[in-house]
C-alpha positions, -999 to +999 in steps of 0.1 A: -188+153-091-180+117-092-152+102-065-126+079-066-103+060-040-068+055-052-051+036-018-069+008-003-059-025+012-077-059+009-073-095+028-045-099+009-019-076+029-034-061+058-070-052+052-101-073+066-121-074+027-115-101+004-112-082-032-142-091-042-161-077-011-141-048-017-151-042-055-189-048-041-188-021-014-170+003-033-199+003-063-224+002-031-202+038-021-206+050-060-172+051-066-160+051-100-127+039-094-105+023-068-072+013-066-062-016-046-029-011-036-019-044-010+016-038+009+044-058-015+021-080-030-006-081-064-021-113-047-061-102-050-056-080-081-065-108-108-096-120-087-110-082-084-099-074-121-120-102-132-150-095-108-155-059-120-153-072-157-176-102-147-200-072-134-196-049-167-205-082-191-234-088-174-250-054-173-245-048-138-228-016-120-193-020-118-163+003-112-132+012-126-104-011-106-068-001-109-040-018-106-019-014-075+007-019-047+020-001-017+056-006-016+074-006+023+107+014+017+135+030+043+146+059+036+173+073+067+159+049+088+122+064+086+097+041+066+083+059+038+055+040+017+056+042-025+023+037-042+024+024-077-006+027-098-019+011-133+012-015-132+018-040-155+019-063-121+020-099-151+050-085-160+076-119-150+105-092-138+075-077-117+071-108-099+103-120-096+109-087-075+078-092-053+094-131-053+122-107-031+099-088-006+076-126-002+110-144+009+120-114+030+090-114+048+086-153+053+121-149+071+111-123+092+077-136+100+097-169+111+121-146+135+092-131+152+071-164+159+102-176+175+107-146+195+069-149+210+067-183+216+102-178+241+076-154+256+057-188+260+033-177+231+017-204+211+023-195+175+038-210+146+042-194+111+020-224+098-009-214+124-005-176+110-008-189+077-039-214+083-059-186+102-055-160+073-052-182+042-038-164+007-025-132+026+010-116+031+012-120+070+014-084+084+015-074+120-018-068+119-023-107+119-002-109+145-024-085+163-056-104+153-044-136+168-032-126+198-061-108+212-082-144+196-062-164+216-067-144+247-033-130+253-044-096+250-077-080+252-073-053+223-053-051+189-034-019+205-025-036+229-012-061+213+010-037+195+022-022+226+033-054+240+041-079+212+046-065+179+052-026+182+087-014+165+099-008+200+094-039+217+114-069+224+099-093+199+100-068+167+123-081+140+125-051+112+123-062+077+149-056+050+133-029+027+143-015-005+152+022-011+121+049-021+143+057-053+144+019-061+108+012-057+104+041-078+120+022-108+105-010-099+073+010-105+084+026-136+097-007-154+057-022-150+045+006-168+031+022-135+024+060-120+045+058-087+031+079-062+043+090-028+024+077+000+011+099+035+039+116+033+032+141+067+031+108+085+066+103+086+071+133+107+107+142+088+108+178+087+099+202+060+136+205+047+142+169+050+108+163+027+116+187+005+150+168-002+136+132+001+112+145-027+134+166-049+158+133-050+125+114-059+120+134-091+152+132-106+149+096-108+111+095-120+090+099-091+054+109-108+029+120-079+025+125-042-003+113-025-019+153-016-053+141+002-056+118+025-081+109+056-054+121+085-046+152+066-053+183+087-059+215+059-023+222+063-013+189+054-030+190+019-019+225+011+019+217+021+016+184+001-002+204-029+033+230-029+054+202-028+035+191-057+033+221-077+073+231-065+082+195-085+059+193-111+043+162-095+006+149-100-015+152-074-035+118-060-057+109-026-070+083-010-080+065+020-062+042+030-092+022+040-087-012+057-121-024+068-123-036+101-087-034+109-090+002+110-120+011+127-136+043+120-124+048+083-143+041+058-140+037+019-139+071-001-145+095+028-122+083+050-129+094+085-160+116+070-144+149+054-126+125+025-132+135-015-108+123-045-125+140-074-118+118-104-103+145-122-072+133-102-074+103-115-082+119-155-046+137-147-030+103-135-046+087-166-034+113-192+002+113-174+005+076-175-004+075-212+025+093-220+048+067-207+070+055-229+063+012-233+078+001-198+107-022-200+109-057-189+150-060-177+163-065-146+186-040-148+171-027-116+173-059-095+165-041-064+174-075-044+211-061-054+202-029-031+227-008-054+212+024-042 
């Protein structure tokens, strides 16, 4: 049965594989699809969109790359992660929303370099920047270059000290809404899926609400395998599915290096997406009707 990997991350957000590496080793895992879904940004999407065609005119083995993103929402004050898939990611009202998440995280990337270096940390925005050049600085850079530069010995550690939620020197983002991302997602013509959602430990109740709310206002899928999913975990996630009508969809989450241990399309080693999820996805998204390209949705308003 052929296997497909709809969440992964490249260089671009938080992930250690440029998107052309990434397109390379998932034809060397024999994928026949993969989605490359970044955190707030579409940043390595043209280059790996025109690597796999590159491949396909030239007679080479290729694979199937979809159009992502992994949107970063807050939803009563737990962060819950929207996946959008096939998008229309061109689209200029797209981008102009993404314009909202970049400035957002520029500011807060500039609040949390200031923070460290009162801790007598030398780091700069600009150095963050120059040591990870085209990406959307995560924590996970942050990490990277403070266990380089020898102020801690381990990228947990790191975490525990510097850049973990709960320490001194964390400055939260301002995120948008699940229900908003779920338009945002909608308006580019994409499937929006709901991320991992065991891992934000909310309660079955409070789930089942956050999903039933998600569905009134278009939600399409929830993301029902995953590589931390224990068997209860898939078959709550497949009820939750079935109780909504939703479309299944699985993934990874692979981020190379940065996440040691899991790998593309099998996870930690008991993964498999059958591409009939993805046929379902497919068949679902073609009966979209043409996406629209209006702000009406400007989720910078935060209305919702």
């Amino acid at each position: 049965m052929n296997q497909v990997d709809l969440h992964t991350h490249t260089n671009k957000s938080d992930g250690s594989y440029a998107p052309v590496e990434l397109v390379d080793y998932a034809i060397q895992k024999g994928l026949t699809a993969v989605a490359i879904t970044d955190h707030d940004t579409t940043e390595g999407l043209d280059e790996a969109l025109a690597y796999a065609a590159l491949l396909r005119r030239q007679g080479n083995p290729s694979v199937e790359v979809i159009p992502g993103i992994e949107f970063s929402t807050e939803y009563e004050g737990k962060d819950v992660h929207m996946l959008g898939l096939y998008l229309s990611y061109d689209a200029p009202s797209f981008q102009k929303q993404l314009d909202v998440f970049v400035a957002s995280r520029i500011n807060r990337n500039i609040q949390m370099c200031a923070r460290l270096q009162e801790a007598g940390i030398d780091i700069t925005y600009e150095k963050l920047l120059a040591e990870n050049p085209g990406s959307v600085i995560t924590r996970a850079h942050y990490a990277s270059y403070l266990q380089k530069h020898g102020y801690v010995k381990s990228r947990p550690e790191a975490f525990q000290r510097y850049v973990g939620d709960h320490t001194r020197y964390f400055v939260p983002r301002e995120k948008v809404t699940p229900a908003q991302a779920v338009r945002l997602i909608l308006e580019a013509g994409g499937v929006p899926i709901l991320a991992h959602p065991p891992l934000y430990h909310m309660g079955s109740e409070r789930l089942d609400a956050l999903v039933a709310s998600l569905a009134k206002v278009g939600l399409m899928g929830i993301e029902a395998i995953y590589s931390t999913y224990t068997n209860q975990d898939e078959r709550d996630m497949r009820r939750l599915a079935d109780k909504y009508g939703l479309l299944l969809s699985g993934g990874s989450d692979f981020h190379g290096d940065n996440k040691p241990g899991l790998d593309l399309a099998v996870g930690y080693g008991r993964l498999f997406v059958p591409e009939t999820i993805l046929d379902a996805i497919k068949a679902a998204r073609s009966a979209l009707p043409p996406h629209s390209a209006s702000n009406g949705n400007d989720i910078s308003e935060r209305t919702d």
